[in-house]
PLY file of the C-alpha trace (Angstrom):
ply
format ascii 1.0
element vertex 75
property float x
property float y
property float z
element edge 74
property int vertex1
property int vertex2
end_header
12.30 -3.80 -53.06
15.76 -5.16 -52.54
16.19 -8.71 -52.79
18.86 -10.32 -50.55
20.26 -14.53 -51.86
21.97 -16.65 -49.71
25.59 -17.54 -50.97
23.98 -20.78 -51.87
21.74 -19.29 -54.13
24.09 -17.04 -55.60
26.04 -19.66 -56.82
23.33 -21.46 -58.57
23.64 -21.45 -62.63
21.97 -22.79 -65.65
21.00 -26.61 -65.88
23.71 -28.20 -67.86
21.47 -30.58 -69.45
19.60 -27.20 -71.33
22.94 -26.18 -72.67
23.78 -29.61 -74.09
20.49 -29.79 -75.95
21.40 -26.02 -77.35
24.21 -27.64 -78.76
22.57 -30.66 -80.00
20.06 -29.02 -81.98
22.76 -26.38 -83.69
24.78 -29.11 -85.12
21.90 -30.85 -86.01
20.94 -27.73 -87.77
23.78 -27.80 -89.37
23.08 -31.68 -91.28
25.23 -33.51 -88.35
23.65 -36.94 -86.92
23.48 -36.46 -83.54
22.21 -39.04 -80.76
20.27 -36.65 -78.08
20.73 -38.60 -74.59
21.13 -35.05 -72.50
17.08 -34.93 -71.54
14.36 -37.69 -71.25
12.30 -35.90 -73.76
11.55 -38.85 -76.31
11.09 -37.98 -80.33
8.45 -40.64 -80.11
4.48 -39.74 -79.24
3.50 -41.28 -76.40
1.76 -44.90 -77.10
-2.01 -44.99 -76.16
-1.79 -47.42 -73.32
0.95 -44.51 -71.95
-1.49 -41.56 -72.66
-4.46 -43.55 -70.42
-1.87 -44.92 -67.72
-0.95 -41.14 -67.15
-4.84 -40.32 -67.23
-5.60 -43.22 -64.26
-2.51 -42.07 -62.51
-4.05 -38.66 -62.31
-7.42 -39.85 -61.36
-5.91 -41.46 -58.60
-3.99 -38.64 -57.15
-0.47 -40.53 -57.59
0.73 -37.03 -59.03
3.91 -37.07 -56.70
7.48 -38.09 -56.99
7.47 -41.94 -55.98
10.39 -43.09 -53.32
13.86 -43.46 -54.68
14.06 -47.24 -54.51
10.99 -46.85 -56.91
7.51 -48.36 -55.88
7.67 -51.55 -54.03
4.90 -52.72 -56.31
6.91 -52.49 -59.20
9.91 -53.91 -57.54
0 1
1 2
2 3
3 4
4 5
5 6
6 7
7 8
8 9
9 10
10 11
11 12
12 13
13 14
14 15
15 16
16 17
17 18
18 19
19 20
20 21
21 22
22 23
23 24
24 25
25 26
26 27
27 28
28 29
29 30
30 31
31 32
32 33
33 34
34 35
35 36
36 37
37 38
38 39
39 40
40 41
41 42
42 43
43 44
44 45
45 46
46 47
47 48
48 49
49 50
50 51
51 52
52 53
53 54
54 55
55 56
56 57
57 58
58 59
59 60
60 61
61 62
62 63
63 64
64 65
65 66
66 67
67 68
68 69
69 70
70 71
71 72
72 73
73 74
């Protein structure tokens, strides 16, 4: 099976953000201090109230991106 990509997709490469973090964590292998602010993934476990706000959210189906101006409830 031969696969044909548009030019678009052909020109698609690695998210950046991944290669930062590969970085990040070699010189921190290496003893440096280094501040990670290349992904949201926190060092911190989630907080309890967190853990059960994600478990409501998901028993009420909001399991979708929210608009970009955020939620006007929050707003």
């Amino acid at each position: 099976m031969i696969v044909h990509l548009s030019d678009f997709a052909r020109t698609l490469s690695t998210e950046t953000a991944f290669t930062v973090l590969a970085v990040a964590r070699r010189l921190q292998s290496q003893g440096k201090d280094v501040v990670e602010l290349e992904i949201g993934d926190s060092p911190f476990n989630s907080t309890p109230s967190a853990k059960q706000a994600g478990i409501d959210a998901i028993r009420n189906n909001q399991t979708h991106y929210c608009p970009s101006l955020g939620l006007p409830d929050v707003r």
